[in-house]
C-alpha positions in Angstrom: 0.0 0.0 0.0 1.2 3.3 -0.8 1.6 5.9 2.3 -0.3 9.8 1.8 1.9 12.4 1.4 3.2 14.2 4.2 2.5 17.7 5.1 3.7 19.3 8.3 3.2 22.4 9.9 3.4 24.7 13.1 2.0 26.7 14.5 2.2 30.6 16.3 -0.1 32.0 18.6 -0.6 36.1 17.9 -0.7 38.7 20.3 -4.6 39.0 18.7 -5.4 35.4 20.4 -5.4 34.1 16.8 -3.2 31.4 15.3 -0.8 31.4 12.3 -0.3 27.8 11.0 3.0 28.0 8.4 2.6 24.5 6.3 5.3 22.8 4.7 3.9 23.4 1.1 4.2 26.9 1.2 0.7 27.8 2.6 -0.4 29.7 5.6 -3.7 30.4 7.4 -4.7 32.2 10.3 -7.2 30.7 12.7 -9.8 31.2 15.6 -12.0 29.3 17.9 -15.5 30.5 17.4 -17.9 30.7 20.5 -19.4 27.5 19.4 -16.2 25.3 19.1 -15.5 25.8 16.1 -12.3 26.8 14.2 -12.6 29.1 11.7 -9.6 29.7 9.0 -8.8 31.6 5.9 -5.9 31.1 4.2 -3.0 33.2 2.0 -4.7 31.4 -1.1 -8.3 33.0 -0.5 -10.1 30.1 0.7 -11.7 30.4 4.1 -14.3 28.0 6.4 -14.4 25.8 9.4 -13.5 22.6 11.0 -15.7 21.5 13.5 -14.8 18.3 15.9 -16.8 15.3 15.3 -16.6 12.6 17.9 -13.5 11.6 19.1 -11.3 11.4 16.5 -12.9 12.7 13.5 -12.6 16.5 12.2 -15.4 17.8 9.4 -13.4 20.7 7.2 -16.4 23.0 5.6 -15.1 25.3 2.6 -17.0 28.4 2.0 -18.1 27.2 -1.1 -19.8 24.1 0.2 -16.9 21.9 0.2 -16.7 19.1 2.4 -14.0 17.3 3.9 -13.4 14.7 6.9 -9.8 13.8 8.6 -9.0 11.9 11.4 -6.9 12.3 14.4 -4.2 9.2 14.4 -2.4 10.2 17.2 1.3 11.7 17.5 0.2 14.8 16.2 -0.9 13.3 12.8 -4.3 13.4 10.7 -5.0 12.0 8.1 -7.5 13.3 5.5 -10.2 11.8 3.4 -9.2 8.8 2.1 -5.4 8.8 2.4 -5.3 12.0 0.1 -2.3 13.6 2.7 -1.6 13.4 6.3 -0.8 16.5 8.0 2.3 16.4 10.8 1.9 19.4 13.5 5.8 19.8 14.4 4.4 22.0 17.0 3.3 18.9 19.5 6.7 17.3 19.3 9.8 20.4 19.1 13.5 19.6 19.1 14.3 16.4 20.1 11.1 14.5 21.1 10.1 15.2 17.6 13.3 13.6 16.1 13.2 10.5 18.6 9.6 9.7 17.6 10.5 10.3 13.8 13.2 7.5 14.3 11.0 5.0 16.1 8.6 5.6 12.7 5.7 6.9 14.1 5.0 9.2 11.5 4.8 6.3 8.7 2.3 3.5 8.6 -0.9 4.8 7.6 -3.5 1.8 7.3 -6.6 2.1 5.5 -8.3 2.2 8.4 -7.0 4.8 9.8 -8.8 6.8 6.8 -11.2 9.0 7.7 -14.8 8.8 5.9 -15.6 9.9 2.5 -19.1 11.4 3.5 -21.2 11.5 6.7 -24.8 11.3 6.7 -26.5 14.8 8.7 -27.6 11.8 11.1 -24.1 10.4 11.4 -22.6 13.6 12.0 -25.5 14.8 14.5 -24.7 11.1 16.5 -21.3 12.5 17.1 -22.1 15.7 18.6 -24.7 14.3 21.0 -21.9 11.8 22.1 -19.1 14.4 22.6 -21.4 16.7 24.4 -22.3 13.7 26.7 -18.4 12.8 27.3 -18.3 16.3 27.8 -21.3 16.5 30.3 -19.7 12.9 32.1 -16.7 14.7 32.3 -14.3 12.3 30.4 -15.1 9.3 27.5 -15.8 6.8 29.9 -12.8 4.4 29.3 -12.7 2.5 26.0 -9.5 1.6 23.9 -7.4 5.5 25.2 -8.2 6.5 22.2 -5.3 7.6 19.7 -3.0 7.6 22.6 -1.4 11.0 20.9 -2.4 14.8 20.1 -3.4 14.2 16.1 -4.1 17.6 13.9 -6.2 18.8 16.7 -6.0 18.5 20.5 -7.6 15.6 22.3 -11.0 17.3 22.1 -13.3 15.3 24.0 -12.8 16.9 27.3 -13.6 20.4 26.0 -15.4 22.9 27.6 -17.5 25.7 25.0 -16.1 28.4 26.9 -12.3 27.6 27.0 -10.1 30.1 25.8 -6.2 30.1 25.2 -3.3 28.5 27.0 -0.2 31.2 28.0 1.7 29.5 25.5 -1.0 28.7 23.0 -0.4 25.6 22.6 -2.1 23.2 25.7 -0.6 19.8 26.5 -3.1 17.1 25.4 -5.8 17.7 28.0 -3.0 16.0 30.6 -2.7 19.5 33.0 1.5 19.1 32.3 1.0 22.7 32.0 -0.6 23.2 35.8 -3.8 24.0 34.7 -6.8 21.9 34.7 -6.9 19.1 32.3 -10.1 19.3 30.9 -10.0 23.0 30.0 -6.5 23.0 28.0 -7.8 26.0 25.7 -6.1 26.3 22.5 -4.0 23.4 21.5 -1.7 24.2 18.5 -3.4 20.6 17.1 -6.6 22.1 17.1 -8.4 20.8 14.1 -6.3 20.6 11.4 
């Protein structure tokens, strides 16, 4: 099986409480956490939209001309999107040498098909996956299962979010593990946030 192209990025919190993620293909776009979650971006190419979280590892990209696209959180600061089309790398999650000791055990390779993320989501599907976040959210964790993606994919571990977070001092978070001595269920901005 052929592996999706690699993009990776980082990103840098500005003094307006916005972000600018650099990609390694040349583009850049700015972007902000709306009051209802979501992420809204525009780019240096004149595209613009949202990416909403869906679930627990999934992340819904809306284009402001009706585009739709899906990507899911693999862990290890990766995502990858629709079906295998390009994984994005946030170089942000793992600087220096973490990031080059997790390179050389190869956990940035190995994308399996399932790992993809859906070509299309029913308005049912996609409604499922809200009401299950927001209970996680209401139960105050996800209630056990496998631990998830055991890593900080394109976007920050999401299901312990609170509507009314705001940013970390650093503007970046930790993973929703309080390594940062804040409360680990309101992180605020994660530089993974939905990628």
């Amino acid at each position: 099986m052929t592996q999706p192209p690699e993009i990776t990025y980082s990103d840098e919190l500005l003094a307006d409480g916005t972000v600018h993620r650099r990609y390694s293909d040349g583009r850049s776009e700015w972007r902000s956490r709306g009051g209802d979650g979501r992420i809204h971006w525009r780019d240096d190419r004149g595209g613009s939209g949202t990416d909403e979280r869906l679930g627990r590892d999934l992340v819904k990209r809306v284009h402001a001309d009706g585009r739709v696209g899906y990507g899911r959180d693999i862990g290890y600061g990766r995502t990858v999107w629709g079906q295998g089309q390009y994984v994005l790398v946030n170089r942000s999650s793992f600087p220096g040498r973490v990031g080059v000791v997790l390179g050389a055990l190869g956990l940035g390779a190995g994308v399996a098909a399932v790992q993809y993320a859906p070509e299309l989501l029913s308005d049912d599907e996609e409604e499922e996956l809200r009401r299950q976040a927001a209970e996680r959210a209401r139960s105050g964790g996800d209630g056990g299962g496998d631990g998830g993606s055991g890593g900080d994919g394109d976007f920050d571990d999401g299901d312990d979010r609170r509507p009314d977070d705001g940013f970390d001092a650093d503007g970046f978070g930790s993973a929703g593990d309080g390594a940062d001595g804040g409360d680990p269920v309101d992180d605020g901005w994660d530089g993974d946030d939905f990628g």
